[in-house]
Structures are given as C-alpha cells and as structure tokens.
N, C-alpha and C positions, 0 to 999 in steps of 0.2 A: 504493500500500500504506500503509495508517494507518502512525503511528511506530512505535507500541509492537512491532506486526509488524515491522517493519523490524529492530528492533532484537533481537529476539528472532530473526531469520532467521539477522540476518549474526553475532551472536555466539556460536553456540548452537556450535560448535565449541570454543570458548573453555571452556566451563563444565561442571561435571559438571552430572547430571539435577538434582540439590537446588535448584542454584545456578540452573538454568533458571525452575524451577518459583516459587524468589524474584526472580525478575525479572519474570515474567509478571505474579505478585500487585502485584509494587510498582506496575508499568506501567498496569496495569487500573484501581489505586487512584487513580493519575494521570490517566488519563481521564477518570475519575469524577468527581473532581476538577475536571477543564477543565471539565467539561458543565455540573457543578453551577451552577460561576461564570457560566459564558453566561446559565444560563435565570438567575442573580438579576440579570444585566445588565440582560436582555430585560426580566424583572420590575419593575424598578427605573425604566428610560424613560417619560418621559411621552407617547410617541408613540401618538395615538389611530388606530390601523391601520385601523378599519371607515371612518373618515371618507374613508377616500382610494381606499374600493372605490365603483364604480358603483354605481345602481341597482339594475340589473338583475343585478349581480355578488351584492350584498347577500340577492337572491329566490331566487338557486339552493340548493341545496341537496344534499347526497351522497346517492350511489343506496343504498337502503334496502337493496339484497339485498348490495353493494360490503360497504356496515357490515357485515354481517353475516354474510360469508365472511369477515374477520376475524378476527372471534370464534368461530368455531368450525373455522378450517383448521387449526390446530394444538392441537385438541383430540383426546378420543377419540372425540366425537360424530360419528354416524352421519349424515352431512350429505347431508338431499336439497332443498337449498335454494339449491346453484347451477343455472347453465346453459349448465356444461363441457363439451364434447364430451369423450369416454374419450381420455388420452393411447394408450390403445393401441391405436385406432386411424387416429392416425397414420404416414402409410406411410413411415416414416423413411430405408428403404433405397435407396427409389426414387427421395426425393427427395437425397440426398447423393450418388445415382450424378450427378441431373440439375446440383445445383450445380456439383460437378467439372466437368460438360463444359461450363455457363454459362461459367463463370470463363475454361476454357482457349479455346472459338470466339467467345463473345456478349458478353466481357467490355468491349470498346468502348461496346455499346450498355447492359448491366446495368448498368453501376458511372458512368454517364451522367444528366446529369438527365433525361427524359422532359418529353413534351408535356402536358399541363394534361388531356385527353380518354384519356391512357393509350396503352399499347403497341398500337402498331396487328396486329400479328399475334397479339396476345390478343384482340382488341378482333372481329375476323375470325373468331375460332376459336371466341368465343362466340356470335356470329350465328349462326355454322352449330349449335353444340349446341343454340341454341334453335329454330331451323328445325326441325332432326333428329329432337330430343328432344321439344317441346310442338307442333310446326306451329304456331313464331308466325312471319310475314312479316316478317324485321327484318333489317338492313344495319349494318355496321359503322359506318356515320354515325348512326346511334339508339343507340349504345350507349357510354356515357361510364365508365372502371375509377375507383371511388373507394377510401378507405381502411377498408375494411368498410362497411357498408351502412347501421353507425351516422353514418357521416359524411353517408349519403343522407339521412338524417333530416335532419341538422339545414342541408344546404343546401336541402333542401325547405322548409322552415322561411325561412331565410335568403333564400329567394327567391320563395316567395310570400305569406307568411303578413304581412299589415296588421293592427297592433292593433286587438283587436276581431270581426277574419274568423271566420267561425263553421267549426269543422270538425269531424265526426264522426267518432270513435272509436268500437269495440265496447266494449261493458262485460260483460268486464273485457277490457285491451287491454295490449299492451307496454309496460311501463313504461318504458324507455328512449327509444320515440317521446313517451309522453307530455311524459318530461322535456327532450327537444329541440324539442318544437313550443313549449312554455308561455314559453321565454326568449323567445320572439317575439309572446305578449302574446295568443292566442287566447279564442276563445271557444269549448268544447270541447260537442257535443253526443253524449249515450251513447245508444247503439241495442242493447239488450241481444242475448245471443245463446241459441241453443238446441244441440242435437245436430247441425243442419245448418247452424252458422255465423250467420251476423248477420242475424237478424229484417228482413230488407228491407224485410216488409209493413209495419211500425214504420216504416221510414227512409221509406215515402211519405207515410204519413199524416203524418210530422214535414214533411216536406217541403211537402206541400198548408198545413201553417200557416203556413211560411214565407212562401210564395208572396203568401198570402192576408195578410199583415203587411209585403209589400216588402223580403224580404227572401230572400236565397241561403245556399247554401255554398260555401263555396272549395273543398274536398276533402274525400272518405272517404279515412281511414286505414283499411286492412285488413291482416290473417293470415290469410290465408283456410283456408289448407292446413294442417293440426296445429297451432294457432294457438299462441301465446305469451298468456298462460298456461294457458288451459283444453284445447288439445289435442284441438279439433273443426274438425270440414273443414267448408267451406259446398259446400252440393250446385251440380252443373251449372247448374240451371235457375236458382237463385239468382244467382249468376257473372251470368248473361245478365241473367237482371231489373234485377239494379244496373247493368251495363251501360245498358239501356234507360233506367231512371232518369236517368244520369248524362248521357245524350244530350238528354233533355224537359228536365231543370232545369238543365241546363248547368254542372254541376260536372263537376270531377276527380276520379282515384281512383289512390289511392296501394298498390300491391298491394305486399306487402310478403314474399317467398318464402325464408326460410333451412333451412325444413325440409323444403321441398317432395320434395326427393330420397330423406328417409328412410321409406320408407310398408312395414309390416312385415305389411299384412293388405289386404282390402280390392281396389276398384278405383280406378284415378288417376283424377284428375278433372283437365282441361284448365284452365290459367293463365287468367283471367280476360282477361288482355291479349290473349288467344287470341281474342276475341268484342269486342276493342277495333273501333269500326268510323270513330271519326272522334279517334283520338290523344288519346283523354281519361286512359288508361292509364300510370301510371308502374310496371315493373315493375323491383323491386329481389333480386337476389341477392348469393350471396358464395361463397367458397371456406371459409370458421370450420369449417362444419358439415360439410364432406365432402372437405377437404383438410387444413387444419389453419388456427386463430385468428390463431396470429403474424403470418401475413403479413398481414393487415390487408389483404384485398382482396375488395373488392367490385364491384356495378355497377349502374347503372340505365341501362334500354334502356327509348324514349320516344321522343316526336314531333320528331324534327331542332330545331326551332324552342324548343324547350321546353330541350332539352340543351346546346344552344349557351348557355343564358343562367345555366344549371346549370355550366356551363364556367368561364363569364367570374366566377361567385361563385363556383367552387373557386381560381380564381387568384390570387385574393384569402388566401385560408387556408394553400394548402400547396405551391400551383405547381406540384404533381405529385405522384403516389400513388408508393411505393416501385418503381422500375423494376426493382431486383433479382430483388422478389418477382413480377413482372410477369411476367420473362422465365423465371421457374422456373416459375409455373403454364400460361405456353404452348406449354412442352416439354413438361409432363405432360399436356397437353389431347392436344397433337400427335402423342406417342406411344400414345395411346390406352390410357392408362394410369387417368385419372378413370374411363371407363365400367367398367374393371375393376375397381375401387377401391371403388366405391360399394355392389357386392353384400357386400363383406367387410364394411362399418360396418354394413350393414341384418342382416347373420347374426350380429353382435358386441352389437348392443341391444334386437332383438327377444325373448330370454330374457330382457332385465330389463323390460323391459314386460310380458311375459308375468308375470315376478314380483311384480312390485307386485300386479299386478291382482289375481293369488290370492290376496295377501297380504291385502289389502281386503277382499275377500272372504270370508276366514277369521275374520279378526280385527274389523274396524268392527262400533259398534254398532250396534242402531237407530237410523234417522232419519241415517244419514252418508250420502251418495250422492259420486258423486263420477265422470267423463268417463270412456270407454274407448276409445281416444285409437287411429286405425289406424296410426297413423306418430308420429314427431316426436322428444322428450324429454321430454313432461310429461303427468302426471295432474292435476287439478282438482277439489279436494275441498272440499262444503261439508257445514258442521257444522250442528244446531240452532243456532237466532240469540238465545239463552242465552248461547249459548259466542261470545267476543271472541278472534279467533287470533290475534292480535299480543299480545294479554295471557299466550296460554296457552302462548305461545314460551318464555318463561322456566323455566315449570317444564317441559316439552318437553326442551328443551335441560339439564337437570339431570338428567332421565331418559335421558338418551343420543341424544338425536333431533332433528334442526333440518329445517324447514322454512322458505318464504317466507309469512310474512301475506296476505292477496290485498287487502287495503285498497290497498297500493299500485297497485292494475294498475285502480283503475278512477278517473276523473279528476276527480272531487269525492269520491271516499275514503267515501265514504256503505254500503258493504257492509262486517259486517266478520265475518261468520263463514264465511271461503274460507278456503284453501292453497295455494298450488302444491308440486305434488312433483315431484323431479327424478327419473329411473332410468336416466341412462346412464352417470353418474359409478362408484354405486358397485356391488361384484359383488350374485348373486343371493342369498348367505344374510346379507350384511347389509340388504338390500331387506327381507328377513322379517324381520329382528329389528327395523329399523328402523319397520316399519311395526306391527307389536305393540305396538312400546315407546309409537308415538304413538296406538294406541287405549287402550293402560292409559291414558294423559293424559285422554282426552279422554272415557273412562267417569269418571273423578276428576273432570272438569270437570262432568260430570251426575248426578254423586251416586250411582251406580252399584255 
C-alpha cells in the first residue's frame, strides 16, 4: 500500500472528515513532490540509456493499435479499434466453480511447475477436439501448450527464421506476426488477398521467380479462417493448392486459427492442416477467443520433429506455460463444457456483425467498400486512396470514433487508405452511431 494510503487508513479514526480530507491534500502534494524530484534526478544524469540497449532492442518498436487503446480507453470515444473479445462472454461461473475444485483435488499438480510441452491431459484433450472437431490425424506428441499463440509467433521466428529467409505474409496480415517475425531479420514477401483468402495463383507465379533466381521460402504465414485484419476465409480448394504448392517448392506453412470457432453464417471450411500430407503444417490455436485472454494459452500441433525443437527454444524463454491455467482449461474441455460454450459467444457477436454491416451500408459513401466477414471480429474497410486513415484518425477520434489504420497490417506499410473495424467489443446502437460518426469523417475527408 503506497504511504500516503497507509496513513490515511490507519488514522482516519483519529480525525474528523475536515481533518481527513487535509491530510489527503497535504499527502498527495507530497507525492507530487517525490515524483517531481525523481524525474529532475532522472533528468539531471548523464547516463546515455539507448547506448546500452541492443540492436535489435533499438529496431522494435510498440504495437500501433497497444498506443492506441490508450488513448482512447478512457475516453468517450466509440472505440472499434481493439481486438477484445466481449468480457461478457466470459463464462465466469463455470470457471470459478472449476478453480475451487483445481485448488481443492489438482492443487499438487496446478500450483506445480509443468513440463516445457504442457499438461499432458490438456495436451490429450486437445488431440481429440481436433480429431472430433476438424478430422485432423494428430496425437498428443504433435501438440506443444504455449503462452497464447502470440508466443507461437515468435518461437516460430526464434527457431526458424535466418536473417535474410524470405517468408510470405498476406497483404494485409496480423500485425503482431509481422512484428514477431521482423526481430529475426526476414525478408517479408506480400501475396495480396481477395474475398476467398490469399491469391495462391500470385504465390506460384512468385514462387516460379524464385525458383528460376535460386532461391526458396522458409514459410507462408496464414489466417486463413476470418482473417486478422480483413475478415475473409480462403476457400477449400485454395487450402489444398497451397498445400500442393508447399509440397513442389518445399516450404512450410504457418496456419494461424484464433477465430476459427467463431463462424456466424456460412459453411466451415476444413483447417488446412487437415490436407497437410507430409508435416509441412504448423497449426496454431488458443483459448483468448472462446475461453477467455488471461490465461494466456495457446498451442501449436505439428510434425513430432518440428515440436520437439519448438520445445527445446521454449525452455529457453519461460520453462513452462502457466500450469494453473492448464489445469482449469482441461476441466472445462473435460467436462464438456467449451462445446457448450462456444454456441453462447457465436449468439453474443453475431448481432454486432450483423450491425456494423447495416450500419455500412446505410451510412458509407460512395466508393467505401469494405469485407462481409462470415465469422471472426473484424470488418475491413477501404476508403478512396485521397483519403490517408492514419491521418484521418485524429479528427475521427474528435468526432467520437476510433479505428485501427491498416498501414500497419501490411509489411512495407505501402497501402494507406484501409481500416480495421472491430464489432465485438462494443453493443449494437453504439456500432451505429459509431459507424455514422466515421462516414460524416470520411464524406469531410472528400469534400462532400
């Protein structure tokens, strides 16, 4: 407890309300005070701080959408510029009955370190919902729990990626893969996309140049499924082609599935890893999207061979993924509780999908277009290429409205009139006002 609390706790007995409320003030002015001094300390040192970061510490950089939930979570702005899952659907009940009983039968093995590859009876539990659920052919020895899926990135990264290796991203792609592959010094090739996902017929002709120059790819990075950011699925046939591809030119492919579960229209289309036929397939999921974020758990199921070395560089980072959180998502796999679970999230965001899309529809002007997305969290909206949205965020956001830019999601930042919109954050009449308020911007942006 800070002092000035302390002091205000334990004497507040002592003093009438007056006498409280001049002690807070003087206390408050006292901190202010301390801070003040620290930062003219800090100020005052000669100590040259960037000198003693890395390189490659020096190159990173904060995540553009991080900044920028910042600036607008504690505003009044209408913010569709995260990619929150809705706290309320959160199954809170379920899981605070499942901790009580963790604690009181499993608490030997929960509050334990764990092994480097995760809880083996989660590890089990998830083979079979992938058997059950997509028919992929996979064994608890293919399947390694990490700390959300962002950590698959970057040990993906960490363990194959040689300065220089060329790998393919969609353009536009996840901007948190991009910013975990780039610490390791690639070389990024964009294969734009359409309504059915990543232009494959693109990635061979890139591919045929390569060839024909002596040269490969290490890996495709994909979203196949309601992609991050644009919120289009790649068709079956496509799935297969890139497989085929990846089998003739001998790369890898990084499938990448968080939203795969959420699909609010439409028919499912089978995991790519499902047409994997000789382990070139790394497929990544998580619990963020349809259990809840905190736990920070994820996984990638892969070629035995591939995982074990994916093992030996997680040992390295963190020695093991949360066991707590391990043993509470495979009591809720176990109780058959997630299959329940998942039709409530899909009944809870399919109205705000539904809302945006009206909304668009009513309100955009000419020449806006923008993804109709069967599942996921996000619409993907491009403006005329007049209009610069990272510029038109400021007044956006003065009008009550925040978005994400899409400059960030593509890997030389070379497009810049996109958006992402988020619609599972907020309800359905701020979705409409929200999205009026950003076509008034964006008719002001065209003279309109």
């Amino acid at each position: 407890m800070p002092k000035a609390l302390y002091l205000i706790a334990t004497k507040f007995s002592m003093y009438r309300i007056g006498d409280v409320i001049k002690l807070v003030h003087y206390k408050v002015l006292e901190v202010m005070n301390m801070e003040e001094a620290l930062q003219k300390k800090l100020e005052s040192k000669t100590l040259n701080y960037e000198s003693y970061f890395s390189d490659k510490a020096l190159q990173m950089k904060a995540s553009e959408i991080r900044e920028l939930l910042k600036l607008v979570e504690a505003s009044d702005v209408i913010s569709m510029a995260g990619g929150l899952p809705n706290p309320a659907t959160f199954p809170v009940e379920q899981i605070e009955e499942i901790v009580q009983e963790v604690v009181r039968e499993h608490a030997d093995k929960a509050l334990q370190y764990g092994t480097t590859k995760g809880f083996t009876p989660l590890r089990l539990k998830l083979a079979e919902w992938l058997r059950d659920r997509y028919g992929i052919p996979i064994s608890k020895v293919d399947i390694m729990i990490v700390s959300g899926s962002q950590q698959a990135l970057d040990l993906m990264g960490r363990t194959f990626i040689n300065p220089g290796d060329l790998i393919v991203v969609e353009a536009p792609t996840y901007l948190a893969a991009l910013n975990a592959f780039k610490y390791y010094d690639p070389k990024f090739i964009q294969i734009p996309l359409d309504d059915e996902g990543m232009r494959v017929d693109l990635l061979e002709e890139k591919l045929k140049e390569l060839k024909a120059e002596g040269k490969k790819v290490k890996f495709v990075y994909t979203v196949p499924t309601f992609q991050n950011p644009a919120g289009v699925t790649m068709s079956e046939e496509r799935r297969k082609y890139l497989v085929e591809l990846a089998n003739e030119y001998d790369f890898l492919i990084v499938e990448d599935d968080p939203y795969g579960e959420l699909r609010y229209s439409g028919k499912p289309v089978p995991p790519i890893k499902k047409f994997d036929t000789e382990g070139r397939v790394f497929y990544f999921g998580t619990f963020s999207k349809i259990l809840a974020p905190g736990f920070r758990l994820g996984w990638i199921a892969g070629e035995p061979h591939f995982i074990r070395k994916l093992e030996i560089a997680k040992q390295a980072v963190d020695l093991c993924t949360n066991t707590f959180g391990q043993v509470v998502a495979w009591r809720f796999l176990e109780k058959g509780l997630l299959e329940k679970h998942i039709p409530k999230i899909i009944e809870f965001y399919k109205p705000k999908r539904d809302a945006m899309l009206d909304a668009l529809e009513d309100y955009m002007p000419e020449g806006v277009k923008w993804t109709k997305p069967e599942g996921g969290m996000f619409v993907w909206a491009t403006v005329p290429e007049s209009i610069d949205t990272k510029l038109m965020l400021e007044k956006a956001v003065k009008k009550g409205v925040a978005y994400v830019p899409g400059e960030a999601f593509f890997a030389y930042r070379d497009v810049k009139n996109t958006m992402r919109l988020n619609f599972t954050y907020v309800d359905e009449e701020k979705i409409k006002i929200g999205i009026q308020k950003l076509a008034e911007t964006i008719k002001e942006e065209l003279g309109m």
